[in-house]
N, C-alpha and C positions, 0 to 999 in steps of 0.2 A: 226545457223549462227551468230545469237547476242551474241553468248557465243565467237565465235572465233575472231569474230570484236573486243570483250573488252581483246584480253587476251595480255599481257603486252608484246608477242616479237611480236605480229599480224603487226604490222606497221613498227617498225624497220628492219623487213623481209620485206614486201612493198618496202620499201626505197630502202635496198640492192639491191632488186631482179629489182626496176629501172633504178637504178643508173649502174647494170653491163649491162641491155637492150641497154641504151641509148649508151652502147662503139660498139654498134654494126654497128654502122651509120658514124663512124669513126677509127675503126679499122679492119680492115679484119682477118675473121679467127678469132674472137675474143675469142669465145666460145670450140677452137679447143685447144685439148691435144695430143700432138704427144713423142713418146718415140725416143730419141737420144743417141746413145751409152749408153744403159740401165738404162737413166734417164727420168724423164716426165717432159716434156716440154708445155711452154703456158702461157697468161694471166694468168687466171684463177690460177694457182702455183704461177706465178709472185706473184700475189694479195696476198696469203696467207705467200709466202715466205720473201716478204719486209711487210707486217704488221707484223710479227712474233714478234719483238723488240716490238713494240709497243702492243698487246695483251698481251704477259710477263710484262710489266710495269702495265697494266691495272686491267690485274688480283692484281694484289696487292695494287692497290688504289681501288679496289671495298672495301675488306675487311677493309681499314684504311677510307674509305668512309661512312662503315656501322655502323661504331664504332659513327657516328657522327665528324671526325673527317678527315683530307687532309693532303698530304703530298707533298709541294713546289719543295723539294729536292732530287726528283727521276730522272729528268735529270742530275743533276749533281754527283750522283751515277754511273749511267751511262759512265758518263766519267771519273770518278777514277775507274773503275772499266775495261773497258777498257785501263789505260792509264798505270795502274801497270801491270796488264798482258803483254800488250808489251815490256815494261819496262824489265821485268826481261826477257823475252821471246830471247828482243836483247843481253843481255849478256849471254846467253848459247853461249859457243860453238858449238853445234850442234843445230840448232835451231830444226830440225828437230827428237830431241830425245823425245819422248812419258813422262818418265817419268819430264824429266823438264817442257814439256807446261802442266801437269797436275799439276804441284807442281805451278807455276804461275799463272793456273787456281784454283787452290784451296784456294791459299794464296788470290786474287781478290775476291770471294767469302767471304770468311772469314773477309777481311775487309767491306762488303757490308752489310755483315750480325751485323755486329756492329757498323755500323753508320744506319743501321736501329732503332738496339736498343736504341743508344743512342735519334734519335728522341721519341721514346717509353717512355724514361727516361727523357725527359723532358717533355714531356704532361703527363703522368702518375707518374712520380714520384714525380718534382717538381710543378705540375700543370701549366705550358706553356702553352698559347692557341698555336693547332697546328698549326692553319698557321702560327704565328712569329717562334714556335720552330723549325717548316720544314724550314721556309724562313733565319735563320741564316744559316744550312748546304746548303741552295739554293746558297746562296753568296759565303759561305767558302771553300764549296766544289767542286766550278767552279776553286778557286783560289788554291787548295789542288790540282786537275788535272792537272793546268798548272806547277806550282810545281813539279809536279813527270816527268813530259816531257821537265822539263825546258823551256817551252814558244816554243818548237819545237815539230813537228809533227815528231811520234814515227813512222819507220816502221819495218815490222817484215818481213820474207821468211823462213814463217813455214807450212810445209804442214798437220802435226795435230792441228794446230792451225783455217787454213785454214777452215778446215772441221767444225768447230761449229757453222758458219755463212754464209760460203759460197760453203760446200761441198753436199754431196748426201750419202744419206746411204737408200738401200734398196727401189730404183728409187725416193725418194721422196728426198726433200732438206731437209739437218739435222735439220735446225731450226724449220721447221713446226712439226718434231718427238720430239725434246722438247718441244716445245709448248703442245704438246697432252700428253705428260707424267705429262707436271706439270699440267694442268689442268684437269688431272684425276684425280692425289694426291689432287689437291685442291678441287676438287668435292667430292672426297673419304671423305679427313677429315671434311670438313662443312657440308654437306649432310648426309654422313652416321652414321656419330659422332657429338657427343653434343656443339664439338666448334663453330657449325655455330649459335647454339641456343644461347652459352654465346655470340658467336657474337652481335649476332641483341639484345640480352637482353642489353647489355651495351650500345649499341647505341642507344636503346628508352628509357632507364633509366640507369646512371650510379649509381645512391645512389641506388635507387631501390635493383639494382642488387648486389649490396654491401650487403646492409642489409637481400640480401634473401641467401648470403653465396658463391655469384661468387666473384673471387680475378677479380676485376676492370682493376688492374694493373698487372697484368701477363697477361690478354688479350691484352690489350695495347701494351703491351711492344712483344708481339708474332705477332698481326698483323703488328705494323711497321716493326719489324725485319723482317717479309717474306717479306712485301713490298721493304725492302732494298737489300735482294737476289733477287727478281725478279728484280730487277734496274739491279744488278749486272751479273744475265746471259745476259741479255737482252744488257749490256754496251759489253759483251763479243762478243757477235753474230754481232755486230753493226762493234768493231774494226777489228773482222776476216775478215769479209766480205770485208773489202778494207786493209786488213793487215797492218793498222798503227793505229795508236791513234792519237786522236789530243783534247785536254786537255780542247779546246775554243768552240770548233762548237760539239764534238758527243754528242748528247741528247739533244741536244737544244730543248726548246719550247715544250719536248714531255711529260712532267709531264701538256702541258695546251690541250692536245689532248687525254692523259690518263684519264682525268675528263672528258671532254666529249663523250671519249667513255663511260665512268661510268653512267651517265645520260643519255647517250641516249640510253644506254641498261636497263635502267627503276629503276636505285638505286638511291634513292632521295639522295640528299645533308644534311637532317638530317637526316639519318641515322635510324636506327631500324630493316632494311631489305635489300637486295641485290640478285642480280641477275647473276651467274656466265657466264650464257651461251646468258644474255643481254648483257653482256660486252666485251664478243666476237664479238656478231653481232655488235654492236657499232664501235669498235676496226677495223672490216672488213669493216664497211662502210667510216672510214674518210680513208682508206691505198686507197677502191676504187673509194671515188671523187680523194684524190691525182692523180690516173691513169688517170681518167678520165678528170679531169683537162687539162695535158698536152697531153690526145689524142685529145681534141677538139682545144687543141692551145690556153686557153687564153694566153694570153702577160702575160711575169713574172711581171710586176709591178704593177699587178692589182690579181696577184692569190691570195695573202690572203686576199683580198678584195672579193673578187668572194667565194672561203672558207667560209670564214665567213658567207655571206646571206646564201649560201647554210647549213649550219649548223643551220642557225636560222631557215631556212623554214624547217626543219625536226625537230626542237624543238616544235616546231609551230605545225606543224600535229599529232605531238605527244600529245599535250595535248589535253584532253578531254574536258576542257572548254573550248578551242580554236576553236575546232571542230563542240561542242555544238552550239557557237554564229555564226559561219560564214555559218554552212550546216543544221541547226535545226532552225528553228522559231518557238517560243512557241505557243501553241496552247493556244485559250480563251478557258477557261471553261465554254462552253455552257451550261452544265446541271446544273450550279450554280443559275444562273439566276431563270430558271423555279421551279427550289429547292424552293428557297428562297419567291417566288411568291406564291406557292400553301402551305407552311409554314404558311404565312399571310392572305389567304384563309381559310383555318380550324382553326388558331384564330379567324379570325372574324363570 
């Protein structure tokens, strides 16, 4: 029982498996999956289908987390990433031709994947601390979105486009099917290959790891770059789902929710270690206060206020000396005493 109290998702599962109880008291039918013209329908899908943007982002700050290292500017990836897809998405002709929204999807992609690198390139090549390196594309790259939208919300009426955030393939929602494909590849490659080892070796030592013959900087530069593809599906699913872009508001704020799902799925902030399937559970617990949120009704000017404690009090439970001092009182060492006594006894 004390092996499964200490083990690092024991609590974050706790949290989850409360926090979906508690919607039971205010929504009906909470826990109910029902199939509707051959799709599954329910909370419960809700839940995993709108965190889906934000678990893809997450995943990719684990890995730029484990390096020792953050990345500011995954929201605003996010929305260059979305905002050229639609972009070019509007000037087809056919919006609706396969090979153009893949060629707009690929071309998003590609540039995502290289303003990842380039954050890579500047904490790794020219040694940038990352948070300033990530925090110039955090600024630039909000102004680079509105840029490609020209300060106007982009929309699109594409029904392959449609489908990557907001369609169904094979009763489930498309997004929750990528989400499982990348984080099998990503558990595939850390887990069952030696990148997750150069991982955590460069995050609890970068000389170290230099001098024992890991290229520093090519992991660097490989984890931002994924981190910057995950921005970019993720910017993708976010625009389909409401078929426009908008250059100012999509990703906001979700690069300061990808770090906490990061921590509260148990990847320290220095770095050396990480937890793929913590980051999940993290990721699934702030999409399920968001629900829960607005199924109890707080009032909108008080919910990231309400957010926020509820965030601390699960930081809070999570730690072990938090725990220690509020539910453990130390015990006196009784047998010290009499030790020490019968010690002084057989000297004298």
């Amino acid at each position: 029982m004390s092996r499964i109290l200490k083990h690092r998702l024991f609590w974050p599962l706790v949290i989850l498996v409360a926090l979906l109880a508690l919607n039971l008291f205010f929504t009906d039918n909470f826990f109910k999956i029902q199939m509707k013209e051959g799709h599954l329908y329910g909370s419960l899908i809700d839940i995993v289908r709108f965190g889906a943007p934000l678990i893809l982002v997450s995943l990719g700050m684990t890995l730029v987390i484990a390096t020792s290292g953050i990345d500011l500017s995954v929201g605003s990836v996010v929305a260059i990433a979305g905002a050229l897809a639609c972009l070019r998405i509007s000037g087809l002709s056919d919006q609706n031709s396969v090979g153009g929204v893949l060629g707009a999807v690929g071309l998003a992609l590609v540039l995502s994947v290289v303003l990842g690198a380039w954050n890579g390139f500047l904490v790794a090549g020219i040694g940038i601390q990352p948070i300033i390196a990530t925090l110039i594309l955090m600024v630039a790259g909000r102004g680079l979105a509105q840029l490609i939208t020209d300060g106007q919300i982009t929309t699109v009426n594409s029904s392959p486009y449609k489908l990557i955030g907001g369609g169904y393939w094979l009763t489930l929602p498309f997004g929750i099917i990528i989400v499982a494909v990348v984080l099998a590849l990503t558990a595939f490659l850390t887990r069952r290959l030696a990148l997750g080892l150069l991982i955590e070796s460069v995050g609890g030592n970068a000389e170290a790891s230099r001098l024992a013959g890991i290229s520093a900087r090519g992991v660097l530069m490989t984890v931002y770059a994924f981190c910057g593809l995950c921005a970019g599906i993720a910017g993708l699913m976010i625009s389909s789902n409401v078929s426009s872009a908008d250059g100012n508001n999509a990703g906001l704020w979700i690069e300061l929710d990808a770090i906490l799902a990061v921590v509260i799925g148990g990847t320290p902030l220095s770095g050396g270690r990480f937890s793929l399937s913590g980051t999940v559970l993290g990721a699934l617990i702030i999409q399920t206060l968001t629900t829960t949120i607005y199924s109890i009704g707080v009032p909108p000017e008080t919910t990231l206020l309400f957010k926020a404690l509820v965030v601390t009090i699960v930081c809070l439970i999570q730690s072990p000396a938090f725990r220690a001092k509020v539910f453990h009182r130390r015990r006196r060492p009784i047998a010290a005493r009499p030790a020490a006594e019968e010690k002084v006894r057989v000297s004298a």
